[in-house]
N, C-alpha and C positions, 0 to 999 in steps of 0.2 A: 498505388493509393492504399491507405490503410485501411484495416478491416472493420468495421463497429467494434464499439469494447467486447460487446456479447461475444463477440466470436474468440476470444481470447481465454488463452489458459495459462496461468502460473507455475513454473519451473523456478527451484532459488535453492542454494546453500545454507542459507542464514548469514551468508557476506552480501550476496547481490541476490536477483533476479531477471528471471528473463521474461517476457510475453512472445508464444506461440498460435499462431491462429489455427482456424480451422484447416486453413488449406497446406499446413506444414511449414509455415515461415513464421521464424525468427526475428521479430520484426524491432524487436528491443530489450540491449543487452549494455548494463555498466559494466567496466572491468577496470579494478579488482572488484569495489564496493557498489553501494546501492549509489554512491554521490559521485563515484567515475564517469569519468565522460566515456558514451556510450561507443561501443565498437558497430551495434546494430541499431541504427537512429530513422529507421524507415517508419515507424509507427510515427514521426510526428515530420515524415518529409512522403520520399518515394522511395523505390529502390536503391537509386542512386546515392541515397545515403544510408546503406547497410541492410542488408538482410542475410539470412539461412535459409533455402527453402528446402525440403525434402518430400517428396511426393510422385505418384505417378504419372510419368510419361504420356500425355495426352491425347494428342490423336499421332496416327499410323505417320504423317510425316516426320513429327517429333520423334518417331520410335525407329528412324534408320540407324544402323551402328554408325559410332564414330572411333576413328584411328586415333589413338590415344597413347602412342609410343613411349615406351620411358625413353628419357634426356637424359645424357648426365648432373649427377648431382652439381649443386650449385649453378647450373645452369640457369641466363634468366629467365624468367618465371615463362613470358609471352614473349616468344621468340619467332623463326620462322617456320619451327618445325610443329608449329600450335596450329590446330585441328582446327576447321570452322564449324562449331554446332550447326545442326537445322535450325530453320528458320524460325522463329515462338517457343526458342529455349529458354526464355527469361518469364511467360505468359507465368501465372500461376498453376500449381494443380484445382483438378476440383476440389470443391472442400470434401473432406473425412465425411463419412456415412455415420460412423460412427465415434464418441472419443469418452473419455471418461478415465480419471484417474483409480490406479489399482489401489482396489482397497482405500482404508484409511491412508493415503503418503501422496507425497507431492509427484509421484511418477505417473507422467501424462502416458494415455496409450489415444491413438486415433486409428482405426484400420477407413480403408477407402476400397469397396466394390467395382470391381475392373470388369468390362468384355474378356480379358485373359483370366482375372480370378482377382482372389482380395487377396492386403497385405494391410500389415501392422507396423508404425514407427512409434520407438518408446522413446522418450523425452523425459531426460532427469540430470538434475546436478546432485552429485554426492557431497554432502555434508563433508570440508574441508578437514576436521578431524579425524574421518575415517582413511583417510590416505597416506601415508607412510612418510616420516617426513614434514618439512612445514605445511604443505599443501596449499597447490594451487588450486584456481577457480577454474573448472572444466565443464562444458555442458557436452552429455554423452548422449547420442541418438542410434538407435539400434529400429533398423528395419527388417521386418520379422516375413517370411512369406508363409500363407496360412492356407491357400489353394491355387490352385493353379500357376502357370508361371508370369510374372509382371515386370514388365519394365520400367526401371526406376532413373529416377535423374537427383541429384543433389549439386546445387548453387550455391553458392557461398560467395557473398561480394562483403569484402571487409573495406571498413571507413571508418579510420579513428577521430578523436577529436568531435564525438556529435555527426558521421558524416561529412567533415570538412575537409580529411586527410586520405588520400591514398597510401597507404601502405608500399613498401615495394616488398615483392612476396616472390619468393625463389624455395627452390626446394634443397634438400640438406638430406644426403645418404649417413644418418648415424652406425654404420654396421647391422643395423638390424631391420632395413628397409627404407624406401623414401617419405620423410615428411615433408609436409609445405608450411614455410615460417613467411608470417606475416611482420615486418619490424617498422616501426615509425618513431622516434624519441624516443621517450623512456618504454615504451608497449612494446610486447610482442606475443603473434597469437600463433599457436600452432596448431596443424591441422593433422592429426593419426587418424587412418580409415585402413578398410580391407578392399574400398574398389582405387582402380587408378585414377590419377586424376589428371585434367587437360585445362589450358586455361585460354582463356578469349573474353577480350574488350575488358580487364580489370576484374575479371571473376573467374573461380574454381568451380569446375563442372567433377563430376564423377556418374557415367551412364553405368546402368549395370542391371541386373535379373536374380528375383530371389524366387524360388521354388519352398515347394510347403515344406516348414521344418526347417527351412533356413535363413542363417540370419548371417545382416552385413555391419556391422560397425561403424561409428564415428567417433573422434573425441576432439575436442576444441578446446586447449588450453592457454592459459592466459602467465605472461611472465614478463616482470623487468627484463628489459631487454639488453641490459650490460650482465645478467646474469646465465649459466651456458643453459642448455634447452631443457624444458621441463622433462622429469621423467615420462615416459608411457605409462599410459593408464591402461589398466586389465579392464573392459566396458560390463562382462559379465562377473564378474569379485564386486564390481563398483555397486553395479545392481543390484546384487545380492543382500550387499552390505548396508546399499540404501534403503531399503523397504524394507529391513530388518531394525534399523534404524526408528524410523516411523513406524512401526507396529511396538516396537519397546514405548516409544515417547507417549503413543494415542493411547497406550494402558491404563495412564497414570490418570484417565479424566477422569470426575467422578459423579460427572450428567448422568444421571437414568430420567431420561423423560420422554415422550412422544416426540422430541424435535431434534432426536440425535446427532442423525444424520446431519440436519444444517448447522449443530453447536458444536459437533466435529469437524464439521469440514474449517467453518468458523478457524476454531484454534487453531487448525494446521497452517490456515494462513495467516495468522498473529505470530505465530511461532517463525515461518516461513519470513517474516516482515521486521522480526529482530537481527539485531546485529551483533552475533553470536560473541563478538572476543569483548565488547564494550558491556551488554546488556540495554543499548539504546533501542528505539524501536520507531524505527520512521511512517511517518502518517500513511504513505503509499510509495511505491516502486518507482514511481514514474515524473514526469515534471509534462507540465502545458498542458495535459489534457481538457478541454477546454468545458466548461461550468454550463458554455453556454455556445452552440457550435456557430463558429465564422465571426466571436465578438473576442473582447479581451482578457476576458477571465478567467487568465491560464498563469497556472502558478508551481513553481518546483516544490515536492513537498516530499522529498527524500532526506526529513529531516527530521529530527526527535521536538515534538511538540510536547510539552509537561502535560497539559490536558488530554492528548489523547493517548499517552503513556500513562497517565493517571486512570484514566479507565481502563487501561488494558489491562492493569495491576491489579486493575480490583476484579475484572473478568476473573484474570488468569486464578485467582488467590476463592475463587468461589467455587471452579472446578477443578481445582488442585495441583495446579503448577504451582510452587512454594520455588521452586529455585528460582524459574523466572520471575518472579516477584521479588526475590533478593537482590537477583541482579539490575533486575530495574534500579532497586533503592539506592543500591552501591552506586549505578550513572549517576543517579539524580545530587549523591555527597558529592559525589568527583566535580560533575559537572559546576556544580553550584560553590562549591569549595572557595573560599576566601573574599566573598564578595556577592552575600545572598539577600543585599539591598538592592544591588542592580540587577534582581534575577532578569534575566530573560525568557520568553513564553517559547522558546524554542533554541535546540542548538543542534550543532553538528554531532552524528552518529557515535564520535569518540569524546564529544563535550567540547568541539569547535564556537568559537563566540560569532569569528567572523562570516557571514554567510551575504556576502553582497550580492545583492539583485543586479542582474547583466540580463542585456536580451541577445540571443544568437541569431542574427539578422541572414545568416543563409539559410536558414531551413522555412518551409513555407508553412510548418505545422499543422497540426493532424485537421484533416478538410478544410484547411485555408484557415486555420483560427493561429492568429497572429498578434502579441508578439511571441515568442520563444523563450521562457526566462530559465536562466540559472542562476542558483542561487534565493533568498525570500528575504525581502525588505520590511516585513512583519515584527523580524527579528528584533525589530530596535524598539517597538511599538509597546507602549502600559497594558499592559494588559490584567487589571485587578484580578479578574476570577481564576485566572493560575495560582492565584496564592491561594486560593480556596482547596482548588487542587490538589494541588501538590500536599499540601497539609493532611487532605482525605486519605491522601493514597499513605501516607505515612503512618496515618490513625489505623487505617485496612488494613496495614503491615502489623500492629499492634496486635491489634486485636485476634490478627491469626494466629498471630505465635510466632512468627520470622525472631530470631534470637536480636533484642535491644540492640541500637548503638544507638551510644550516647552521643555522637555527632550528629544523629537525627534528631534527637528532642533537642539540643540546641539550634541547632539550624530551624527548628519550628518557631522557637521561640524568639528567634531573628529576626524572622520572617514577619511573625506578628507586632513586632517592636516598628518595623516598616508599616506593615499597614494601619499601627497605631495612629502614625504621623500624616499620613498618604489617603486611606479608605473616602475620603470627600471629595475626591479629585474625579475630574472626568478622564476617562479614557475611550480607549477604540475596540474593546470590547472582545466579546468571545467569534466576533465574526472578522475580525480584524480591517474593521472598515478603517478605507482611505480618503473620507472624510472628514470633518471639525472632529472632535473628542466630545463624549457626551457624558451623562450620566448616566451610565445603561443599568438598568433594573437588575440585572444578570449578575454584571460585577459584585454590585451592593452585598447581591445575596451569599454570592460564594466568598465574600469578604465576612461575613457573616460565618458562615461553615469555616474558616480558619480559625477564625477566633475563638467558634463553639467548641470544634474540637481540640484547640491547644486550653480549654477549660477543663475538659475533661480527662485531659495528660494531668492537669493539674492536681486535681480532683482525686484519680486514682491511682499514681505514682509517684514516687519518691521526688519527682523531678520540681523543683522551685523555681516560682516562677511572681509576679504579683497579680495573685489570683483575685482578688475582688475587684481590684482595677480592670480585669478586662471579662469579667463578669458584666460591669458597668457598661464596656464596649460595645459587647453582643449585643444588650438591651437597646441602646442608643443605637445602634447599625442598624437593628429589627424595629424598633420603632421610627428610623428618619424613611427605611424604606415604605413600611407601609404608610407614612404621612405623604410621599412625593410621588411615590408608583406606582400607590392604585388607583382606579378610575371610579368612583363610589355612584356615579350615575350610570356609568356601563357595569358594573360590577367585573369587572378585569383589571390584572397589573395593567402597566404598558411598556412598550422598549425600553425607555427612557424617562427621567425626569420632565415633566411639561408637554412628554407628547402622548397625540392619540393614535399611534400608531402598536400594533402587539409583536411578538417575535414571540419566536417558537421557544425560545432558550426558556423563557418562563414557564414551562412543561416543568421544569427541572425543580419549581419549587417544593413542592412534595417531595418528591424523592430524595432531597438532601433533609430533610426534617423540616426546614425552614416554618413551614404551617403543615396542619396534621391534611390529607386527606377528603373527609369533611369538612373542611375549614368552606364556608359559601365563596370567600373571595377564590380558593383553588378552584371549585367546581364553575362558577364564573369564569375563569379563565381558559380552564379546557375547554368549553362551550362557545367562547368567544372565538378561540382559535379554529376552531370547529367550521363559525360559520364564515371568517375571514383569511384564512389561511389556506383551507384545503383548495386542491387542484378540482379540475371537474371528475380525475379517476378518484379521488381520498386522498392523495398524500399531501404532505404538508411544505409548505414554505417556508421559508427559515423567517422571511419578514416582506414587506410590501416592497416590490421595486418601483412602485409607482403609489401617484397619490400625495397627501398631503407633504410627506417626508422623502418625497422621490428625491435619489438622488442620497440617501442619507450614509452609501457605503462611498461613493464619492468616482465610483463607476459606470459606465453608460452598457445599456444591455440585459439582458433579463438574466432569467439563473432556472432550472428546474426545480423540482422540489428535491429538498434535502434529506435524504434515507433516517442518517440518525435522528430527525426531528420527528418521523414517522412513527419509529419505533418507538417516542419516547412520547407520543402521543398513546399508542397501546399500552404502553408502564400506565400512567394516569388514567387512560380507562378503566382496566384492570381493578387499578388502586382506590376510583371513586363507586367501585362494586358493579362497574360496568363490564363485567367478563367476556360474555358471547362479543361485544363489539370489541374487544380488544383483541380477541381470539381470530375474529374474522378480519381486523385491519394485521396482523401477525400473519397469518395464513397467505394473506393479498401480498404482502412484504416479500416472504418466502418465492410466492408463484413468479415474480421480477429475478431472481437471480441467474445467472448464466445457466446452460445444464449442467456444465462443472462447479456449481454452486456459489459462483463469486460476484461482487457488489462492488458497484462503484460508489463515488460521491453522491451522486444526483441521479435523478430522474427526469428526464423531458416528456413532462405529458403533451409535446403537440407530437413529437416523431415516436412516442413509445417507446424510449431507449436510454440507457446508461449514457449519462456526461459525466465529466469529471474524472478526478484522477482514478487509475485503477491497478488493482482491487484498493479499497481504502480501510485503516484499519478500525475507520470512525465511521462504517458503515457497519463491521461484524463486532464489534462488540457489546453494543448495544443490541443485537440481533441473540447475541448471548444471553444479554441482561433480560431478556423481554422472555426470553423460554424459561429463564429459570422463573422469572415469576409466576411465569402462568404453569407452574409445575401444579 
């Protein structure tokens, strides 16, 4: 069974990612990319469909040696000369005592306290660039001995296809020692170590003993499988290389404030969560993770969303990533390229259109929350307030100094040519409900925020366009919304057109400029959210699952409160001069994150725990946004 999110920690290239838990396993792993079907798909089954584990040898039975003969090469894998572990060699280890990434960089360390002594396993993928060659996706694990002497076990069950595929897995003497190739269709995984290894029931065992000051090696590499076997990986160069790596990149931030530590860690995993050869940057690592545990609000989101790539832009471009913020822009021409009437609110990592929703009906998903999806059916879904978006993050790119393309001020002004014709129409909104289409307040506004700032392209650049025509616009958009979405006898917007129901998104009206601050209808609205929205711990809910409008995303089942709505509840505190409580709902924000610093979607105030997908990159960057303001 898989472990709570908390107990998870992030390992990634900037092609993929994996999740490590406490107790040393591997529990979820894409290969090559973040959208590959997974080789380690135990995090949303059991073992039986993928894991890694590495950790200490548990009790004295588990720790009898086993006969572990080398075979000849090419030999098949589990033959009759294959050793029968002890009995509870698939059990777990205990979890790590202790774990915590080195430094600023994505290199996991965990040590675990033994009756023999303590030992350390490091966990890291090297950045595909720094490898000789095109560079394959390899996750290198090195177990370190720190006292005493400890017995160790590493398991390795591979399952391609999500878990659905056995691999057949033989070993291969290249000249230079034995490795074990894992092949299935076009995949293949290979397994380089320094212990032997032995295999039983469709898994790679390796037993072995590390003493203080010494260490054992692993590398797991990943390749088309018509092409001949990846090079070996040096595990100490790798290392070296990687956390040289990440202390160059964490340089360049230009945070100094009391909340470093979480606006650091933050970026590492924005950065960690791009898609280094495209510039795309997908919502989170992972698919199903469920919103709301044992119901169906699980959803693939290893996909580049404009809105949550549009904040990331404007994080990243506040503390001083300028290249990532380039390259963001470059996806957004590419992807959008020839046909930016029918933007889409999402695409595939390299600017993929098609992303069909499937459900993977073998796997029983993470504690029985069911169905399984690959792929997002969202993709085809209106979404007005992307064009607000996207337009912002373009405007951010201005303003910072990113060197002009004239492909982006036309595409702005394409964009707004569409929601010239379009902005009256209902849609399914920033929460991507799968119910009727409405007129969501949200939309209006950030159709609004396109308009205002392709006025102000107008306005302060060479760039022509018919400027008082949609001066006229902004006016007309700003004045239909506050005639139809605000509530003058509650003094609050509302979700929607004609309802009494509020959502959290309208936190956001301030902070795009929409209304100043003081405006009474703003501070109305925080106040309202305030007293219908919050959980009984403070966090906030994205909108009523229940009540008059029950039913209004068009799914059964509750949802916890949603992080970024949190955090963007502390912005408007902040902003309407309420400091100390924005300060203290910030602080509470912070105390919920993993000990390795990382946020998921949601929050479940009944079980006190991370739902939803994880890490999410629409949980840290608003976590960004919220430190800088309270600088």
């Amino acid at each position: 069974m898989a472990a709570p999110l908390e107990d998870y920690a992030l390992i990634g290239d900037m092609q993929t990612a994996a999740l490590v838990s406490r107790d040393g396993s591997v529990d979820w792993l894409c290969l090559p990319r973040f959208d590959s079907p997974a080789v380690f798909a135990g995090l949303l089954g059991t073992d039986e469909h993928g894991f890694w584990r590495i950790g200490p040898i548990g009790s004295p039975a588990d720790a009898e040696p086993v006969d572990a003969r080398p075979r000849p090469a090419h030999a098949p894998f589990e033959d009759a000369d294959a050793q029968r572990v002890p009995a509870g060699a698939d059990a777990p280890a205990p979890p790590a005592d202790r774990r915590r990434y080195r430094g600023d960089s994505l290199i996991l360390e965990q040590e675990w306290d033994t009756d023999a002594g303590t030992v350390r396993v490091i966990d890291f993928m090297p950045p595909r660039h720094l490898t000789e060659g095109v560079g394959t996706p390899t996750v290198i694990r090195v177990v370190e001995g720190v006292s005493g002497r400890v017995r160790m076990r590493s398991a390795l069950r591979m399952r391609f296809s999500y878990g659905r595929v056995v691999p057949w897995v033989h070993r291969v003497d290249d000249g230079h020692g034995q490795r074990t190739a894992a092949v299935a269709g076009p995949d293949s995984v290979w397994l380089d170590g320094e212990a032997q290894t032995y295999g039983r029931d469709l898994t790679t065992y390796a037993d072995f003993t590390v003493a203080p000051g010494e260490r054992v090696a692993f590398a797991l590499t990943w390749q088309p499988s018509h092409l001949p076997p990846p090079e070996r990986t040096d595990p100490e160069a790798a290392l070296t290389a990687t956390e040289d790596f990440w202390r160059a990149w964490v340089a360049h931030c230009t945070y100094r404030g009391p909340y470093q530590e979480a606006v650091i860690r933050s970026l590492i995993t924005l950065k960690a969560l791009t898609y280094a050869p495209t510039g795309g940057i997908v919502a989170a690592p992972t698919t199903s993770l469920p919103e709301d545990i044992g119901g169906v609000r699980n959803w693939d989101y290893r996909y580049t969303w404009l809105r949550d790539a549009a904040i990331t832009l404007s994080s990243l471009l506040r503390t001083g990533y300028r290249d990532e913020a380039r390259d963001w822009r470059d996806w957004l021409l590419r992807a959008v390229a020839g046909d930016p009437e029918n933007l889409q609110i999402m695409y595939g990592i390299a600017g993929e259109r098609e992303l069909t929703e499937t459900e993977l009906d073998w796997l029983p998903g993470y504690e029985n929350s069911t169905p399984v999806r690959l792929g997002n059916g969202a993709a085809t879904q209106l979404q007005l307030d992307v064009y607000g978006e996207a337009v912002e993050a373009l405007h951010l790119a201005q303003l910072s100094g990113l060197a002009p393309n004239d492909y982006a001020n036309l595409l702005q002004l394409r964009l707004i040519s569409y929601l010239e014709q379009h902005w009256r129409e209902p849609d399914e909104g920033i929460w991507e409900i799968r119910g009727p289409r409405r007129h969501f307040v949200h939309s209006k506004v950030m159709a609004w925020v396109a308009v205002d700032r392709t006025v102000k392209l107008l306005e302060t650049t060479a760039t022509e366009g018919p400027l008082d025509r949609w001066r006229r616009l902004r006016d007309d958009i700003h004045q239909d919304v506050c005639a139809h979405g605000y509530d003058p006898d509650r003094n609050t917007f509302t979700q929607s057109y004609g309802s009494q129901e509020l959502d959290a998104a309208l936190l956001l009206i301030p902070q795009v400029g929409f209304l100043p601050p003081d405006d009474k209808r703003v501070i109305g609205t925080v106040e309202a959210i305030q007293r219908e929205l919050l959980t009984p711990d403070g966090f906030v809910l994205r909108y009523p699952t229940s009540g008059q409008d029950a039913g209004v995303d068009g799914l059964s089942g509750d949802e916890g409160a949603f992080l970024a709505c949190s955090f963007w509840l502390a912005d408007d505190l902040a902003l309407i001069g309420r400091v100390d409580e924005a300060r203290e709902l910030f602080e509470k924000l912070l105390a919920i994150r993993n000990d390795v610093g990382l946020l998921a979607e949601e929050w479940d105030p009944r079980r006190k725990r991370q739902v939803g997908n994880f890490p999410q990159a629409f949980s840290h960057v608003p976590l960004i946004d919220t430190a800088l303001r309270l600088l």
